[in-house]
C-alpha positions in Angstrom: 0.0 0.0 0.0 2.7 2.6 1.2 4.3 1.2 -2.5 1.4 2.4 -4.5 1.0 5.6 -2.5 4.5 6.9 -2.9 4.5 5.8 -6.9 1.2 7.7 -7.4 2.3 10.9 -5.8 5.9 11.0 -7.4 3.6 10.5 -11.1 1.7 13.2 -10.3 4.4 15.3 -9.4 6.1 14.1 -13.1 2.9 14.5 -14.9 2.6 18.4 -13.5 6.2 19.2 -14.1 6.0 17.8 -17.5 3.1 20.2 -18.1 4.4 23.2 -16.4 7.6 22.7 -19.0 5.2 22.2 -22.1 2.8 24.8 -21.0 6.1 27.5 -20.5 7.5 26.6 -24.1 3.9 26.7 -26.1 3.7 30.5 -24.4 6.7 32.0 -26.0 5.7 35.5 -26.7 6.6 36.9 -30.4 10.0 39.0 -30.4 10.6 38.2 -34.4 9.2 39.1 -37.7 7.8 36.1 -39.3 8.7 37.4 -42.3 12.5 39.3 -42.4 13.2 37.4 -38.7 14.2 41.1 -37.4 13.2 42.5 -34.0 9.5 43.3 -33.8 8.2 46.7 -33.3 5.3 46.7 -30.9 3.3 49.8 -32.7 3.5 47.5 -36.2 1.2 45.1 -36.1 -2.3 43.5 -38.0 -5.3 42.1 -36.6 -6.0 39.0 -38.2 -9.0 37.2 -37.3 -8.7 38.0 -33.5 -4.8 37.3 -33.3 -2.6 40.2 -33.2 0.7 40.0 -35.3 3.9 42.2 -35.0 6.5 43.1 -37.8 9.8 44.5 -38.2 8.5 47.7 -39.9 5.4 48.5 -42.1 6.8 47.1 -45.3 6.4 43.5 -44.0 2.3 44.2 -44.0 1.8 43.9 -47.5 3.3 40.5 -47.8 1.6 38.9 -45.1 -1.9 39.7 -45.9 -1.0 37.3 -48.8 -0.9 34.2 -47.1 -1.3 35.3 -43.7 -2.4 31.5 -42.5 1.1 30.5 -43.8 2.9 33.3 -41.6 1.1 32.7 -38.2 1.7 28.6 -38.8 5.0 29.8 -39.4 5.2 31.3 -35.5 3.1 28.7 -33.9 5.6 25.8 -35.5 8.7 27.9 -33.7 6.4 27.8 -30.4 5.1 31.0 -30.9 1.6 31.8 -28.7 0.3 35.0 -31.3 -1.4 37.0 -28.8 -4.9 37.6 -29.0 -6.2 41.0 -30.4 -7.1 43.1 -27.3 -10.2 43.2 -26.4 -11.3 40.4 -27.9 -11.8 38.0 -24.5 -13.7 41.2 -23.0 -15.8 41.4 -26.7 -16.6 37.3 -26.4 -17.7 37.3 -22.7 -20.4 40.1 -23.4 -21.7 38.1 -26.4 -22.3 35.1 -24.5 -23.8 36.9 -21.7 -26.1 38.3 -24.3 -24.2 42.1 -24.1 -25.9 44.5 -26.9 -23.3 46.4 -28.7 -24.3 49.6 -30.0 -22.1 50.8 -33.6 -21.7 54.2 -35.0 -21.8 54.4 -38.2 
């Protein structure tokens, strides 16, 4: 009995680090261009269908918008976690609590 109790505590304690070291790697913020590899600048950037997306400098835009399913791949196969457009958790809650948004046209 003391066996099995000792073995299932030191799996759990495995099966959490294992986790916490997966978990830490998938959330590598973006510091790189995906397409010139060059330092991002945070007030460069496209929304893209809720996923916010940096660039080296302005020129980079152009080129993305043409395949920009290929880029973000691109960052989440390096390990990148693309951050999430701001706003955007705040704008799902109130939809799903039934939150009427008023637009200005």
């Amino acid at each position: 009995m003391k066996v099995a109790t000792i073995f299932t505590v030191l799996t759990a304690l495995f099966l959490f680090a294992a986790g916490s070291v997966l978990a830490a790697e998938k959330g590598k913020p973006q510091t790189r261009c995906p397409l010139m590899g060059g330092e991002i600048n945070k007030e460069v950037f496209v929304d893209h269908e809720g996923q916010r997306i940096y660039f080296c400098c302005p020129g980079c835009i152009p080129k993305f918008k043409e395949d920009p399913a290929g880029y973000i791949k691109k960052l989440e196969d390096q390990g990148i976690t693309v951050e999430n457009t701001p706003g955007l958790e705040r704008h799902l809650r109130g939809a799903s609590e039934g939150e009427k948004h008023q637009h200005q046209h």
